[in-house]
Residue, then its C-alpha position, 0 to 999 in steps of 0.5 A: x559432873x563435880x561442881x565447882x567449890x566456892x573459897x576464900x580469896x587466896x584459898x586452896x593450894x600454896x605455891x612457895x613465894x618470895x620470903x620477907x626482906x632481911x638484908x639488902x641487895x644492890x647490883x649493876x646491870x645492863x641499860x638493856x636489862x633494866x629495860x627489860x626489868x622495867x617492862x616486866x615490872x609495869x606487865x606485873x603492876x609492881x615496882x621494879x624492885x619488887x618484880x625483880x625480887x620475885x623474878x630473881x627467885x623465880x630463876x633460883x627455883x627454876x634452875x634448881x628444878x632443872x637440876x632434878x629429875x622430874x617426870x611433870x617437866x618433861x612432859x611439859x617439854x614434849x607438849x610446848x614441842x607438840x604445840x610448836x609443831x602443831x602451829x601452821x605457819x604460811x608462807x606469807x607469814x601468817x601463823x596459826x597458834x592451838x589457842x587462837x585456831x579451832x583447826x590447830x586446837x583439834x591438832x594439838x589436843x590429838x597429838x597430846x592424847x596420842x603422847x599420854x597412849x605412849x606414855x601410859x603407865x603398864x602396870x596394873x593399877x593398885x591405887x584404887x583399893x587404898x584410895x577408897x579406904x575411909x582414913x585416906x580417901x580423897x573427898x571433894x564436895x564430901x564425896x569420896x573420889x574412886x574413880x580416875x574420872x572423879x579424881x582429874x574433875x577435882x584436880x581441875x576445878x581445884x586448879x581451874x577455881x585459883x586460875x579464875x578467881x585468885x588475885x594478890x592481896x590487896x592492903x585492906x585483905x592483907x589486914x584482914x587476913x593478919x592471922x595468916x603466916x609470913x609464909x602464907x600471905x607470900x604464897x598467896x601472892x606468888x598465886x595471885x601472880x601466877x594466876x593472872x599470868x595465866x589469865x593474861x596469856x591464855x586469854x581465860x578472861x575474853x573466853x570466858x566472856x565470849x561464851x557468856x554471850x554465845 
């Protein structure tokens, strides 16, 4: 099994952040909206100013994905309705959710699994061979990934290792970290965001500590 790889804070993969402030901006809202940008602020530990700066280019950037063509945010589509389906709601109203029910949580991921068997591609596989070849193979712990297998263990723990660990700069990282772009501290910031969101919905910290104690 690939192990898990040991990195700065803030390291591996960049996410596009919010850019540096060049000009101001100042709009009325709603008593309702700025309530709601009120909570989202103190869920972010920002300032308002700021959480509305991030969540404003958020909803640029997403409204431009929406525009595009895009195979990844389909099948993010089809898994939330598979997700939703999944869910066993009672009649007294009591609900059942993939990450809170075993019973559900094996439901789900069958249902995914049965979604990629119809979704698999047909053709004959040719990655392979250039995959392998030493000006282009892919390497994780200096070990040059050839198999399917190797490959989803390298995007996981790439991917696993930021969800885990990453948190926005603090001031004193800021400093230390000075040599870094404009464009990079942003996109670490806009991860470490990210990361804890994650953490926070999917309740990867609780687990974590739940099977440290199993």
């Amino acid at each position: 099994m690939a192990r898990k790889r040991k990195r700065r804070p803030g390291g591996g993969r960049k996410t596009i952040g919010p850019s540096a402030k060049s000009a101001n901006f100042n709009s009325r809202i709603t008593p309702r909206l700025k309530e709601a940008l009120q909570a989202e602020a103190k869920a972010m530990g920002l300032k308002v100013a700021r959480a509305a700066e991030i969540l404003l280019e958020r909803s640029i950037a997403s409204r431009r994905e929406q525009s595009r063509t895009n195979p990844t945010q389909a099948l993010l589509y089809v898994i939330g309705g598979l997700a939703e389906k999944c869910a066993v709601k009672l009649p007294n109203g009591k609900r059942f959710d993939w990450n809170t029910e075993p019973f559900v949580f094996e439901a789900f991921t069958h249902a995914i699994s049965m979604l990629f068997n119809e979704v698999r591609p047909q053709a004959n596989s040719t990655i392979k061979a250039e995959m392998s070849a030493p000006d282009v193979a892919h390497y994780y712990a200096q070990k040059p990934i050839i198999t399917s297998i190797e490959h989803g263990q390298w995007a996981f723990w790439d991917i696993w290792d930021d969800i885990l660990g990453v948190q926005p700069p603090s001031k004193e990282q800021e400093a230390a970290f000075a040599d870094l772009s404009a464009t990079d501290m942003n996109a670490w910031k806009q991860l470490g965001y990210d990361a804890f969101k994650v953490r926070r919905d999917l309740g990867i910290g609780d687990k974590q500590k739940d099977k440290g104690n199993d």
